[in-house]
Predicted model as a PDB file, atoms N, CA, C, CB and O in Angstrom, pLDDT in the B-factor column:
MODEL        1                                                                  
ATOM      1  N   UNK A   1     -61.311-239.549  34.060  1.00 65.00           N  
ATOM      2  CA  UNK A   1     -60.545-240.626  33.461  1.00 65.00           C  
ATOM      3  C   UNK A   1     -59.066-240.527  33.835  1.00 65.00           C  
ATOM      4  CB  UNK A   1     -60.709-240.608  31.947  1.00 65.00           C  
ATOM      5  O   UNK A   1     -58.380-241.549  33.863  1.00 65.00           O  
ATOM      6  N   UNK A   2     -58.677-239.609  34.055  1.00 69.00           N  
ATOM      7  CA  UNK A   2     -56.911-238.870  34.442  1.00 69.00           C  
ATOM      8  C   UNK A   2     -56.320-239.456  35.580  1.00 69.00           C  
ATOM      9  CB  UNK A   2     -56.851-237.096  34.904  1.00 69.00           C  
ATOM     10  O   UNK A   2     -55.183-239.800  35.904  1.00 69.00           O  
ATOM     11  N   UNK A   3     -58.042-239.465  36.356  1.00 79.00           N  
ATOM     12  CA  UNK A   3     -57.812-239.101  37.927  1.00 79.00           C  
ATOM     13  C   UNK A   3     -57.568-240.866  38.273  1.00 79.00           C  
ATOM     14  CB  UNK A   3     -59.503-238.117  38.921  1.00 79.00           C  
ATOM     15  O   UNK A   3     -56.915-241.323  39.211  1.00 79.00           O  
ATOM     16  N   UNK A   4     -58.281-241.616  37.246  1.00 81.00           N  
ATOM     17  CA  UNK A   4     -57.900-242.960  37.561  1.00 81.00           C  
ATOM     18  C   UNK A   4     -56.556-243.707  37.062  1.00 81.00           C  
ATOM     19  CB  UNK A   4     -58.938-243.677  37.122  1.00 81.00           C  
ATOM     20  O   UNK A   4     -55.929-244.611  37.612  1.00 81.00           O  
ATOM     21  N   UNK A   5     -56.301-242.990  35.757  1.00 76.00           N  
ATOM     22  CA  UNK A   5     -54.935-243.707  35.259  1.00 76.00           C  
ATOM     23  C   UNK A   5     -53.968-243.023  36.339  1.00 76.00           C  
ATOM     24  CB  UNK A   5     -54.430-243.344  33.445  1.00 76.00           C  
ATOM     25  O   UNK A   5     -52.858-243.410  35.973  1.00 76.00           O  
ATOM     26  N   UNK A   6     -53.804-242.302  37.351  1.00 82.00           N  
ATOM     27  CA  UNK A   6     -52.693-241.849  38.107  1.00 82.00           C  
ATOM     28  C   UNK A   6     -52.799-242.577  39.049  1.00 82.00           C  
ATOM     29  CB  UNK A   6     -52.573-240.542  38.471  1.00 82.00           C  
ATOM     30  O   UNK A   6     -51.756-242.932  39.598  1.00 82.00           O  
ATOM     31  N   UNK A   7     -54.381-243.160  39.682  1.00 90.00           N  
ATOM     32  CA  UNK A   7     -54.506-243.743  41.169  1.00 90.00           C  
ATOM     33  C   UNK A   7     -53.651-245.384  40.672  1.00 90.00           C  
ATOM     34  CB  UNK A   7     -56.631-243.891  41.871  1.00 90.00           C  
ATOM     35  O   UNK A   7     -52.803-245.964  41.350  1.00 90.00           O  
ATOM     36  N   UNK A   8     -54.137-245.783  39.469  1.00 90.00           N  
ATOM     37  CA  UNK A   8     -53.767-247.135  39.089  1.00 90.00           C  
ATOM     38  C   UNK A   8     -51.845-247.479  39.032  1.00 90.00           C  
ATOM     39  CB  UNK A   8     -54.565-247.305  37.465  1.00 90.00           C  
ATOM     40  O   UNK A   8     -51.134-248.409  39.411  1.00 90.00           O  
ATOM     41  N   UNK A   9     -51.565-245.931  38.226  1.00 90.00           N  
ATOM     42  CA  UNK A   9     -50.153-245.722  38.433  1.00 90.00           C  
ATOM     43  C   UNK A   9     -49.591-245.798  39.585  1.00 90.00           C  
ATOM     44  CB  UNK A   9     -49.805-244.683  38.059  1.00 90.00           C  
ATOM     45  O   UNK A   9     -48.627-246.561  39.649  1.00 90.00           O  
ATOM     46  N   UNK A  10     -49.892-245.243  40.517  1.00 92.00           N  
ATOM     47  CA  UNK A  10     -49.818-245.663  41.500  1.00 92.00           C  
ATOM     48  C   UNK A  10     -49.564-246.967  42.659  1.00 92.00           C  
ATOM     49  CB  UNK A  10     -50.376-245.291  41.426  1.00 92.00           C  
ATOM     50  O   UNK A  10     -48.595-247.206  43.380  1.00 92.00           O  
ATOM     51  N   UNK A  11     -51.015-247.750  42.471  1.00 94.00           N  
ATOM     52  CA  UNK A  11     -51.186-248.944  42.698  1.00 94.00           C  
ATOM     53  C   UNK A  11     -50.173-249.728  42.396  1.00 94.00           C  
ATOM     54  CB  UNK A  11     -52.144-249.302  42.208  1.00 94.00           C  
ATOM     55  O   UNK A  11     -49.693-250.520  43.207  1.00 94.00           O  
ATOM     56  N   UNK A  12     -49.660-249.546  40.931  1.00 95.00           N  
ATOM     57  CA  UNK A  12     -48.661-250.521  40.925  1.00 95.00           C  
ATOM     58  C   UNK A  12     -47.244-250.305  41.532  1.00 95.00           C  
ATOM     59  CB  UNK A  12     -48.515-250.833  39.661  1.00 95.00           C  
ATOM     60  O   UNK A  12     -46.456-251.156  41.943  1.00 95.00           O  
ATOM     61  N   UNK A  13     -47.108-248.818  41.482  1.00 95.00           N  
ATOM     62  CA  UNK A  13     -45.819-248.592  42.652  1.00 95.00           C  
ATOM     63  C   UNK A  13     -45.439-248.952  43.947  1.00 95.00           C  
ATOM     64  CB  UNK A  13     -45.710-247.556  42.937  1.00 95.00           C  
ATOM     65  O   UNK A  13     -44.321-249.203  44.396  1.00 95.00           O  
ATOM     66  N   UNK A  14     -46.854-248.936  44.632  1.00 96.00           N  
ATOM     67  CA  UNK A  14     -46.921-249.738  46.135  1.00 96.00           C  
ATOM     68  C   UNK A  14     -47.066-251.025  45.693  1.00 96.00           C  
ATOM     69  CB  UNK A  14     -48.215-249.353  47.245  1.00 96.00           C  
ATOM     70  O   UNK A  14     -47.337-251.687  46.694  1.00 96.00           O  
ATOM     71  N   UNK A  15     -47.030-251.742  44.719  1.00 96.00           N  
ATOM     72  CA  UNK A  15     -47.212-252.952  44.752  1.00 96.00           C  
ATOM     73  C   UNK A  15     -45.639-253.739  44.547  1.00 96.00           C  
ATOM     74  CB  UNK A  15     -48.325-253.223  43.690  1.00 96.00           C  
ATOM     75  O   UNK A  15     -45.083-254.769  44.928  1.00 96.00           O  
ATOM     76  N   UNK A  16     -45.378-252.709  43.813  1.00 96.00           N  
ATOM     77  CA  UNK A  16     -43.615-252.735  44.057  1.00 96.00           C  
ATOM     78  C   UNK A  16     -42.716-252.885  45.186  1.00 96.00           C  
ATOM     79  CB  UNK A  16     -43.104-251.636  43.726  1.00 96.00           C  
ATOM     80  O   UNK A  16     -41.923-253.799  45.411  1.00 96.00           O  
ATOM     81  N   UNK A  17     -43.079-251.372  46.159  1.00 96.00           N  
ATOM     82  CA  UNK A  17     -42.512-251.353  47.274  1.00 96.00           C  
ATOM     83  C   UNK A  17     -43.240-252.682  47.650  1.00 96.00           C  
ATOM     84  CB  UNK A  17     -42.663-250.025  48.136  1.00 96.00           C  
ATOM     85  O   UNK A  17     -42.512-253.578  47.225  1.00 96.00           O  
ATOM     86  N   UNK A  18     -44.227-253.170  48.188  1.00 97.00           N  
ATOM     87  CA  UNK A  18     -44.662-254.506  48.989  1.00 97.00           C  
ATOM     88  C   UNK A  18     -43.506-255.446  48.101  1.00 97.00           C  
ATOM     89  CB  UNK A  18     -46.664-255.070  48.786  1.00 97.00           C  
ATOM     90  O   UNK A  18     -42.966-256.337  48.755  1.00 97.00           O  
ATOM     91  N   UNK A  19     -43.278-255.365  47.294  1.00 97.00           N  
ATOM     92  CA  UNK A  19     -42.649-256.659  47.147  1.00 97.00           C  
ATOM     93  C   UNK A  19     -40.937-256.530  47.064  1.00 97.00           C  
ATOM     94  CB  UNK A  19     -43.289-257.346  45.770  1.00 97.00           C  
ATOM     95  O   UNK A  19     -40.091-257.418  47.167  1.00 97.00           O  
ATOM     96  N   UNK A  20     -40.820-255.428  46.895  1.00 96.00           N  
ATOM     97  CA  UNK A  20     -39.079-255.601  47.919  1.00 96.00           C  
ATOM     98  C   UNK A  20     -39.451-255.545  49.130  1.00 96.00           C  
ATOM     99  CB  UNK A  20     -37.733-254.278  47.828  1.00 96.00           C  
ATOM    100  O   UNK A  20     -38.469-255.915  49.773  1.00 96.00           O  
ATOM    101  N   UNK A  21     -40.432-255.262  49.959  1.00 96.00           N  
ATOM    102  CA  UNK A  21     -40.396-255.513  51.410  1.00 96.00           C  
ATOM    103  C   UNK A  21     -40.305-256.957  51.617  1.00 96.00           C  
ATOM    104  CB  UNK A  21     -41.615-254.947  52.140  1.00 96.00           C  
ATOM    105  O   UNK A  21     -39.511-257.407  52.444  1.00 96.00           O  
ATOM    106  N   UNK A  22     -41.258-257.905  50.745  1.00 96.00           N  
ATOM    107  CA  UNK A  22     -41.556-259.140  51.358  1.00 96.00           C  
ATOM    108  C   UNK A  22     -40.002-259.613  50.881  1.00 96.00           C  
ATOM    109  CB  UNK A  22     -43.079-260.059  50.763  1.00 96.00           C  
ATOM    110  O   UNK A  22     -39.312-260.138  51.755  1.00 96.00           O  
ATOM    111  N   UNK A  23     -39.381-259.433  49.425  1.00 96.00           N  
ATOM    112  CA  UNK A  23     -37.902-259.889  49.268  1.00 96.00           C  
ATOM    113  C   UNK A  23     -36.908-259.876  50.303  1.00 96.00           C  
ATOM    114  CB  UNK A  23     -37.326-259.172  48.344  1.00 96.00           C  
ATOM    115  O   UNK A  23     -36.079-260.780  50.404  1.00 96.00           O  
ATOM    116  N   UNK A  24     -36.949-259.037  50.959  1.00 95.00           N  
ATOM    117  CA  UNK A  24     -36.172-258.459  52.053  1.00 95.00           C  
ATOM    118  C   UNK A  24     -36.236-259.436  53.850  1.00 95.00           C  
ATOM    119  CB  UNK A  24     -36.926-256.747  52.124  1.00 95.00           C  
ATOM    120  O   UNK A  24     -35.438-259.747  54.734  1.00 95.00           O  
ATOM    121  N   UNK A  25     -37.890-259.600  53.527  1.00 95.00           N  
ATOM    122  CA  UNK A  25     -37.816-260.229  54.793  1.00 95.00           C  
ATOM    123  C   UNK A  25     -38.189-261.697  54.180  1.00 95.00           C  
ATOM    124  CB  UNK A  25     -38.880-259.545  56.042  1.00 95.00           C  
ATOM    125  O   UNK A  25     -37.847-262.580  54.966  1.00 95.00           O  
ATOM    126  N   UNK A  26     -38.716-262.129  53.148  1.00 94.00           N  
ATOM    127  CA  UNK A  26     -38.395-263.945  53.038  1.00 94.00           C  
ATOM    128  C   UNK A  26     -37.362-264.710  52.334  1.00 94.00           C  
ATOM    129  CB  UNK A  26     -39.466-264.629  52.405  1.00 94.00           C  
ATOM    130  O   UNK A  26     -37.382-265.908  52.053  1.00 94.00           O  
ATOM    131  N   UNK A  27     -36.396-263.781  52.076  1.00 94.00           N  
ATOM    132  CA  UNK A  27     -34.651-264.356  51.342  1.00 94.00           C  
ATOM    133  C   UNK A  27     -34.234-265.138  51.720  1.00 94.00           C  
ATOM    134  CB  UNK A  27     -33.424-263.697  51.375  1.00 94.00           C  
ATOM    135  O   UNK A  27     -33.904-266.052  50.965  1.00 94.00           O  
ATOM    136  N   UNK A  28     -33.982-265.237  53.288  1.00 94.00           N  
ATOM    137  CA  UNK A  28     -33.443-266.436  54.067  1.00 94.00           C  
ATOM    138  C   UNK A  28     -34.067-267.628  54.281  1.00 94.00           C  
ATOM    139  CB  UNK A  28     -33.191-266.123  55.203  1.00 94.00           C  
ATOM    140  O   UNK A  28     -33.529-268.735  54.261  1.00 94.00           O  
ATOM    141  N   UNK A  29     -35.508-267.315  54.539  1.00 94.00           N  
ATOM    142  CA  UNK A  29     -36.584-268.358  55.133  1.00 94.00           C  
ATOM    143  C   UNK A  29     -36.787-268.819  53.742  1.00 94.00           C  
ATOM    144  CB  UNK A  29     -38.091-267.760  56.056  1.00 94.00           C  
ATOM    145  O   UNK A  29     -36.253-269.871  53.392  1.00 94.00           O  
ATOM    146  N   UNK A  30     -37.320-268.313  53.130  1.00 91.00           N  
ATOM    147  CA  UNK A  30     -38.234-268.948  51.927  1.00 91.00           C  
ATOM    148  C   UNK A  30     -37.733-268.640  50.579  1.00 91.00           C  
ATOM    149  CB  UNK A  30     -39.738-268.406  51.952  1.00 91.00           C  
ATOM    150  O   UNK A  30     -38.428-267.766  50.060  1.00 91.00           O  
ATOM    151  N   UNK A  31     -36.777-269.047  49.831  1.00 92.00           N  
ATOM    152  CA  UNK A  31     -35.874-268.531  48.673  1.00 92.00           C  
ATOM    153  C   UNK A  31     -37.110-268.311  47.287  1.00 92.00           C  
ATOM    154  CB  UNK A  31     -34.425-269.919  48.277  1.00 92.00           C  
ATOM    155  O   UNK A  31     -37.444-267.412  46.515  1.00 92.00           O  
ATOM    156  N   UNK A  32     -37.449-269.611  47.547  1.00 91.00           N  
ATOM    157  CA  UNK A  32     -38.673-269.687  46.127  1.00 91.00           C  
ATOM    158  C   UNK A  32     -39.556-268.711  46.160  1.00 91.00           C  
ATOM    159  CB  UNK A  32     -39.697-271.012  46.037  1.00 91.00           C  
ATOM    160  O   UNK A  32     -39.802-268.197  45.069  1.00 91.00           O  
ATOM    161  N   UNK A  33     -40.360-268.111  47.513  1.00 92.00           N  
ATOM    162  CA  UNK A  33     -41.130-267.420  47.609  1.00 92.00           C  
ATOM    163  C   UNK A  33     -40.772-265.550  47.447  1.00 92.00           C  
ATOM    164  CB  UNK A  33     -41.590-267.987  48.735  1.00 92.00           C  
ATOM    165  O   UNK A  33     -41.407-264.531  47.175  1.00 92.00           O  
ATOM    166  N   UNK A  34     -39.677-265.847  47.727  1.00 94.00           N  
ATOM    167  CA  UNK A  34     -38.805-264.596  47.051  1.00 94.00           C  
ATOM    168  C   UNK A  34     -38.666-264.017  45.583  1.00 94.00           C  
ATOM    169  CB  UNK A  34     -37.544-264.889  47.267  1.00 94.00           C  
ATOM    170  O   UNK A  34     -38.677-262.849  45.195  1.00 94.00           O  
ATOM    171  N   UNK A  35     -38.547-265.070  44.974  1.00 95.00           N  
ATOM    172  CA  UNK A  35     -38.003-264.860  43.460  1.00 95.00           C  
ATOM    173  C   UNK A  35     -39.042-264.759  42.814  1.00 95.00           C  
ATOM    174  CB  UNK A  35     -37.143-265.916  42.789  1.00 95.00           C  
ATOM    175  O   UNK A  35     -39.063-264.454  41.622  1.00 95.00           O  
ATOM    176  N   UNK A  36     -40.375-265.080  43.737  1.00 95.00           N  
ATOM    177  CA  UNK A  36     -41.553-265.055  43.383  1.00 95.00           C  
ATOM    178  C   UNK A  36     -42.130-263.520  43.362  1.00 95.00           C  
ATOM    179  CB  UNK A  36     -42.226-265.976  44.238  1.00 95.00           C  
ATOM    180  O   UNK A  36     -42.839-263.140  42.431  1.00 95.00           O  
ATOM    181  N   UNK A  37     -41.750-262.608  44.531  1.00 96.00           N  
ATOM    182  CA  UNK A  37     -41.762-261.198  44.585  1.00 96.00           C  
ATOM    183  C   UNK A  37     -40.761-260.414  43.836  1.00 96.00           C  
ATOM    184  CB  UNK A  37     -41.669-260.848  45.848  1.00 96.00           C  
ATOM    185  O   UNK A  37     -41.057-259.222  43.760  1.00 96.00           O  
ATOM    186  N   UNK A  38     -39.436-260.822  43.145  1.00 96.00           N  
ATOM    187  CA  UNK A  38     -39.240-260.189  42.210  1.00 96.00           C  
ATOM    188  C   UNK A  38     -39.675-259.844  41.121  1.00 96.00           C  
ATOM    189  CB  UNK A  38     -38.680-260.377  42.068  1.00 96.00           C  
ATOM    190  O   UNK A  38     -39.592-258.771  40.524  1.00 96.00           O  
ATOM    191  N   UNK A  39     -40.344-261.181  40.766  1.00 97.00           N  
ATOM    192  CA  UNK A  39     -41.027-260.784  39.200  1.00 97.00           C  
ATOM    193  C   UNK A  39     -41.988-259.946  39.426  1.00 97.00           C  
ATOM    194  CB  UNK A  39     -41.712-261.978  38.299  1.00 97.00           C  
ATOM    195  O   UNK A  39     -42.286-259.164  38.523  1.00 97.00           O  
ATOM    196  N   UNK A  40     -42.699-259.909  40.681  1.00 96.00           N  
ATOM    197  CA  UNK A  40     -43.951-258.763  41.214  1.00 96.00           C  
ATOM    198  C   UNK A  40     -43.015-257.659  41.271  1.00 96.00           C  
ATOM    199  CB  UNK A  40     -44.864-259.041  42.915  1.00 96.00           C  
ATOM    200  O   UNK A  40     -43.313-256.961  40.302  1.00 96.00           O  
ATOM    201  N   UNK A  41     -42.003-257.100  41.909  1.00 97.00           N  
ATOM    202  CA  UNK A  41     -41.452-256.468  41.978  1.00 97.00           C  
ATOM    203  C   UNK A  41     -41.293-255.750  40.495  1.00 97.00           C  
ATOM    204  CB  UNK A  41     -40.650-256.979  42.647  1.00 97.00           C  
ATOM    205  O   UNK A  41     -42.055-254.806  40.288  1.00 97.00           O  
ATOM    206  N   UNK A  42     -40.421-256.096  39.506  1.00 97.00           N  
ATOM    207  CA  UNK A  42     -39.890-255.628  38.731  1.00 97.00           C  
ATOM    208  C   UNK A  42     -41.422-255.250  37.614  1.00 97.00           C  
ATOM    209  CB  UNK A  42     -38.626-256.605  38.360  1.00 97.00           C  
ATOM    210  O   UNK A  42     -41.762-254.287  36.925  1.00 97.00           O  
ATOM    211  N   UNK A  43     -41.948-256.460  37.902  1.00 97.00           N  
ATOM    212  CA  UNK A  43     -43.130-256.055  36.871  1.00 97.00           C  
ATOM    213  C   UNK A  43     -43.758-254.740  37.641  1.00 97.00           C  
ATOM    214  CB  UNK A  43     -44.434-257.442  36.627  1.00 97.00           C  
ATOM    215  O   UNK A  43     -43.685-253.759  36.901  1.00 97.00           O  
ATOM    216  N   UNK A  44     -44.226-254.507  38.642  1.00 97.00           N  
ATOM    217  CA  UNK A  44     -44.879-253.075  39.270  1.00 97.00           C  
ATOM    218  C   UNK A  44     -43.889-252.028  38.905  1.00 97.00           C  
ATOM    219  CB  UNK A  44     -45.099-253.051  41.049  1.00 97.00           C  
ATOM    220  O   UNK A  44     -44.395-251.133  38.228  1.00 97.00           O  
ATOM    221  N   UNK A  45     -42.792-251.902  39.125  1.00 97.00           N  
ATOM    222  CA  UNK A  45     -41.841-250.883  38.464  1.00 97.00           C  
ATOM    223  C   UNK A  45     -42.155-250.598  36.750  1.00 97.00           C  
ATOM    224  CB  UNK A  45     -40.224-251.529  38.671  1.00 97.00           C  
ATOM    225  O   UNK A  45     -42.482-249.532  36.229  1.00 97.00           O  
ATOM    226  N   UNK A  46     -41.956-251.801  36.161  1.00 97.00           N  
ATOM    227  CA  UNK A  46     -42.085-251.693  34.657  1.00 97.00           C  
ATOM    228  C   UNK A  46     -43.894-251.041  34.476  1.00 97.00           C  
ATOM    229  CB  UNK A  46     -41.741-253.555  33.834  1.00 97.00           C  
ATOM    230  O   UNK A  46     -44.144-250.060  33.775  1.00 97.00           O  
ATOM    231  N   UNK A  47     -44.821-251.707  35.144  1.00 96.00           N  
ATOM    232  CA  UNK A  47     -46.030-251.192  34.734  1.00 96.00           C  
ATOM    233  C   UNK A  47     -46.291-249.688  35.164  1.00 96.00           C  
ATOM    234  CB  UNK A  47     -47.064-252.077  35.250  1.00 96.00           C  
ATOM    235  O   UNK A  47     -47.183-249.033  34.625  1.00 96.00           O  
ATOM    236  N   UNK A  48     -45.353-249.089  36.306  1.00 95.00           N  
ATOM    237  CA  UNK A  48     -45.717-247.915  37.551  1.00 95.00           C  
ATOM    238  C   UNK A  48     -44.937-247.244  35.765  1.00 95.00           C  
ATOM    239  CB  UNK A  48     -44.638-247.799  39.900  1.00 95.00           C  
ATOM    240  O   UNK A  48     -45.923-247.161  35.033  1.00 95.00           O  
ATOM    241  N   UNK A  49     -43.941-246.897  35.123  1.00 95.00           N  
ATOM    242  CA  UNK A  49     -43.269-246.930  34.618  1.00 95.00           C  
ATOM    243  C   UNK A  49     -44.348-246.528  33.053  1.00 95.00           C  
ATOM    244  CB  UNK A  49     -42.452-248.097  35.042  1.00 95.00           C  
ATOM    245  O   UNK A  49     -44.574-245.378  32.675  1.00 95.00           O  
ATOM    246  N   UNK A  50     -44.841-247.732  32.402  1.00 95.00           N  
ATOM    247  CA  UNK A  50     -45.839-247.211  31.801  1.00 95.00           C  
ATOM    248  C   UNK A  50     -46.747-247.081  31.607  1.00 95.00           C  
ATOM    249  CB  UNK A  50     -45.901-247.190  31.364  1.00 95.00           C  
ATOM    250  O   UNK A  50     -47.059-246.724  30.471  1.00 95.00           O  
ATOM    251  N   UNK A  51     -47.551-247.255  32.420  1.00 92.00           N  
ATOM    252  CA  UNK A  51     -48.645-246.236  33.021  1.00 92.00           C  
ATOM    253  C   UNK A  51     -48.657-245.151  32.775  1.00 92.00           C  
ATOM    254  CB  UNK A  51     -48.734-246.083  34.180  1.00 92.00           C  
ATOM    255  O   UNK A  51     -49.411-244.706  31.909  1.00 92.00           O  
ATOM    256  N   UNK A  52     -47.533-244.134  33.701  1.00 92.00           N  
ATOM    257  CA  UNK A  52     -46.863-243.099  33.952  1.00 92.00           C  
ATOM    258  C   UNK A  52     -46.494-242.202  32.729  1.00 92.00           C  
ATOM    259  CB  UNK A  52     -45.812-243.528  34.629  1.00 92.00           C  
ATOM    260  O   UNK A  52     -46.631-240.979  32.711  1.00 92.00           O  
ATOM    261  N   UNK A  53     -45.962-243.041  31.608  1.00 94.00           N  
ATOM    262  CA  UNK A  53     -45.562-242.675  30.100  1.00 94.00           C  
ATOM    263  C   UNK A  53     -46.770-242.790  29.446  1.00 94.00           C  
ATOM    264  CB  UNK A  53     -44.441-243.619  29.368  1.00 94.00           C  
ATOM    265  O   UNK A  53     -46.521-242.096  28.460  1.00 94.00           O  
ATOM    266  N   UNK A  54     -48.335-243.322  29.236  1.00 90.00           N  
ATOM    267  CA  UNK A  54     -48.934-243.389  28.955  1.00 90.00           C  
ATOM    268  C   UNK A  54     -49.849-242.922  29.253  1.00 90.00           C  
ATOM    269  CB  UNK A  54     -48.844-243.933  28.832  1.00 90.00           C  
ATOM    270  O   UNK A  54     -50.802-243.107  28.496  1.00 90.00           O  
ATOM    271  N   UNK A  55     -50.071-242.090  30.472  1.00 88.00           N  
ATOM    272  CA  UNK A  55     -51.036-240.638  30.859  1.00 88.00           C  
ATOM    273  C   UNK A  55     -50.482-239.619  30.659  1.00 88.00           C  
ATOM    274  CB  UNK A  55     -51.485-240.376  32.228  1.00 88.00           C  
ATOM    275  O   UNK A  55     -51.138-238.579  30.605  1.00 88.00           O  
ATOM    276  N   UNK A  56     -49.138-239.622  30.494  1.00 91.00           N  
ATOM    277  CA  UNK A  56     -48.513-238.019  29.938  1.00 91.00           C  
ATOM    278  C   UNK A  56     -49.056-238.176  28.377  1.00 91.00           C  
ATOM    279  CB  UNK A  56     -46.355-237.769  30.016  1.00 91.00           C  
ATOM    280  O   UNK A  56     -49.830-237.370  27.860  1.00 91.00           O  
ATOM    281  N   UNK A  57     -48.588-239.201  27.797  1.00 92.00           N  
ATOM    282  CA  UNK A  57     -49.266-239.388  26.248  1.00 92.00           C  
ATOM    283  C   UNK A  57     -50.444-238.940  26.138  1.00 92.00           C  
ATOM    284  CB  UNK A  57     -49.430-240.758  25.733  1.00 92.00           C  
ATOM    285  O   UNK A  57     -50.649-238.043  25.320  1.00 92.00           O  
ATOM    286  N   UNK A  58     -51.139-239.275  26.658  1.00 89.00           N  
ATOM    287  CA  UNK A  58     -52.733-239.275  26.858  1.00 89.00           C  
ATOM    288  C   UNK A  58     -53.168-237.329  27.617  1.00 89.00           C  
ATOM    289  CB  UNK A  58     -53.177-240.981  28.367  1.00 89.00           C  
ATOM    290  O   UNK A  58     -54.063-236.657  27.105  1.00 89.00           O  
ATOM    291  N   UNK A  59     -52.541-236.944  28.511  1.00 88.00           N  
ATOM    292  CA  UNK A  59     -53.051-235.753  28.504  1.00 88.00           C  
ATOM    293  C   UNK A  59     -52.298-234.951  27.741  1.00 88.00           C  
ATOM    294  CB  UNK A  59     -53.221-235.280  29.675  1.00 88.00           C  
ATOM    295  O   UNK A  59     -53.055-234.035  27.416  1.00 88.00           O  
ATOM    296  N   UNK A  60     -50.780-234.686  27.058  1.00 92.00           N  
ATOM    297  CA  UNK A  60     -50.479-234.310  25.934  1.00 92.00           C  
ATOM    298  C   UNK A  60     -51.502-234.031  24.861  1.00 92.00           C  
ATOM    299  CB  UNK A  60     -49.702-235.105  25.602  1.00 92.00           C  
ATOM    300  O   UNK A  60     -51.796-232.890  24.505  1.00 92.00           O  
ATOM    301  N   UNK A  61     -52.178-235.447  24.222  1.00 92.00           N  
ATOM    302  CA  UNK A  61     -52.507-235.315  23.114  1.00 92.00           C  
ATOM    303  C   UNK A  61     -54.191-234.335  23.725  1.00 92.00           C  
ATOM    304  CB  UNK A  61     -52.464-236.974  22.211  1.00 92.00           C  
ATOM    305  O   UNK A  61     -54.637-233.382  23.087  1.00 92.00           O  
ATOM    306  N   UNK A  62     -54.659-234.722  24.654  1.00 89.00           N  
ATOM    307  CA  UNK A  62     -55.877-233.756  25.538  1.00 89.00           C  
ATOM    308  C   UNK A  62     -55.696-232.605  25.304  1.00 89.00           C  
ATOM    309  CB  UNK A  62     -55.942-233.756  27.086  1.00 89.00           C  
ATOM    310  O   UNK A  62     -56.619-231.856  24.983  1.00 89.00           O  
ATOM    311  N   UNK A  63     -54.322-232.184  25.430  1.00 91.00           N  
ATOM    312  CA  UNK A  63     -54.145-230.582  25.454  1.00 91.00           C  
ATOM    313  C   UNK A  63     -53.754-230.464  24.417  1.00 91.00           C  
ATOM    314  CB  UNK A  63     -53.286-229.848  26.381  1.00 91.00           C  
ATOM    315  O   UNK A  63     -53.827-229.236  24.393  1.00 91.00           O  
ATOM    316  N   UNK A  64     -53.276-230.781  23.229  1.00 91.00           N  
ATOM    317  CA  UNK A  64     -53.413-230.471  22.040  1.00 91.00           C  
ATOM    318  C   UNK A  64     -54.627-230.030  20.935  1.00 91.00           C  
ATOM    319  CB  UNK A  64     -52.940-231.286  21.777  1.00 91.00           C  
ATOM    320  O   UNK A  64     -54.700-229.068  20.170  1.00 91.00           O  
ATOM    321  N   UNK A  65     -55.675-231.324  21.231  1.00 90.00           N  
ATOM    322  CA  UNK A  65     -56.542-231.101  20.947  1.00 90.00           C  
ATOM    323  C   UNK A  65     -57.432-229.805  21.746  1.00 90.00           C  
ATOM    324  CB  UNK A  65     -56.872-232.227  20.893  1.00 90.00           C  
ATOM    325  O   UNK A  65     -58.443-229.477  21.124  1.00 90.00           O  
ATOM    326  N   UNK A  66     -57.288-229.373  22.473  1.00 90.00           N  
ATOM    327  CA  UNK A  66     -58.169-228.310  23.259  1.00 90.00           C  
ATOM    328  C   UNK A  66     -56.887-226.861  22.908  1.00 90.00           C  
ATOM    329  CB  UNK A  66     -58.480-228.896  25.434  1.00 90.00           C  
ATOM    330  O   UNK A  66     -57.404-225.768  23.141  1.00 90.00           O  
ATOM    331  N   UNK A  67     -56.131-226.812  22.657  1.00 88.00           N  
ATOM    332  CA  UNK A  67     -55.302-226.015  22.022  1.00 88.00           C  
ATOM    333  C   UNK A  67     -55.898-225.629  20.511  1.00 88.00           C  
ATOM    334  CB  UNK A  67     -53.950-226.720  22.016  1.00 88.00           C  
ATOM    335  O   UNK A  67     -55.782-224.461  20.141  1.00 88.00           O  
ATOM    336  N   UNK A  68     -56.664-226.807  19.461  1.00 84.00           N  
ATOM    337  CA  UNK A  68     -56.552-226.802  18.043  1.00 84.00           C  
ATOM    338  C   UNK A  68     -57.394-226.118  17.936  1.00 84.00           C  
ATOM    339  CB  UNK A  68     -56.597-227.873  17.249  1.00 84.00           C  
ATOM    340  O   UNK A  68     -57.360-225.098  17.247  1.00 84.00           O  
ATOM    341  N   UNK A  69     -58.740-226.666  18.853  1.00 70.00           N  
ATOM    342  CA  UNK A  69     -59.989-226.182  19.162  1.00 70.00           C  
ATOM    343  C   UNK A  69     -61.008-224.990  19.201  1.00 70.00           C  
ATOM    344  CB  UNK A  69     -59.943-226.395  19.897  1.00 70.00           C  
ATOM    345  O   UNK A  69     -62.143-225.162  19.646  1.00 70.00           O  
TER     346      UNK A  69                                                      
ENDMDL                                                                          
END                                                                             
């Protein structure tokens, strides 16, 4: 279960980088289609973000419980 909330964490980080790449190269050509990869942008940061805070939560409380145990 670990091994997937990190790959997903993930996922959304490259989904990030892809979308300052595409910002980068359609700013000039295509403005709308840009502002369109920010919100992808910022949202993959915010989700890479908690995700990230929410599998440390999650194996924290794992190792607590196997600590009580």
């Amino acid at each position: 279960m670990i091994k997937i909330l990190r790959y997903t964490e993930y996922l959304w980080l490259f989904m990030a980088i892809f979308s300052v790449y595409r910002i980068y190269t359609d700013w000039n050509v295509d403005r709308d289609n840009a502002y369109l990869f920010v919100f992808f942008g910022l949202m993959g940061v915010g989700m890479f973000l908690f995700r990230r805070k929410y599998r440390k939560r999650f194996e924290k409380r794992k190792e607590q419980e196997q600590n009580n145990s």
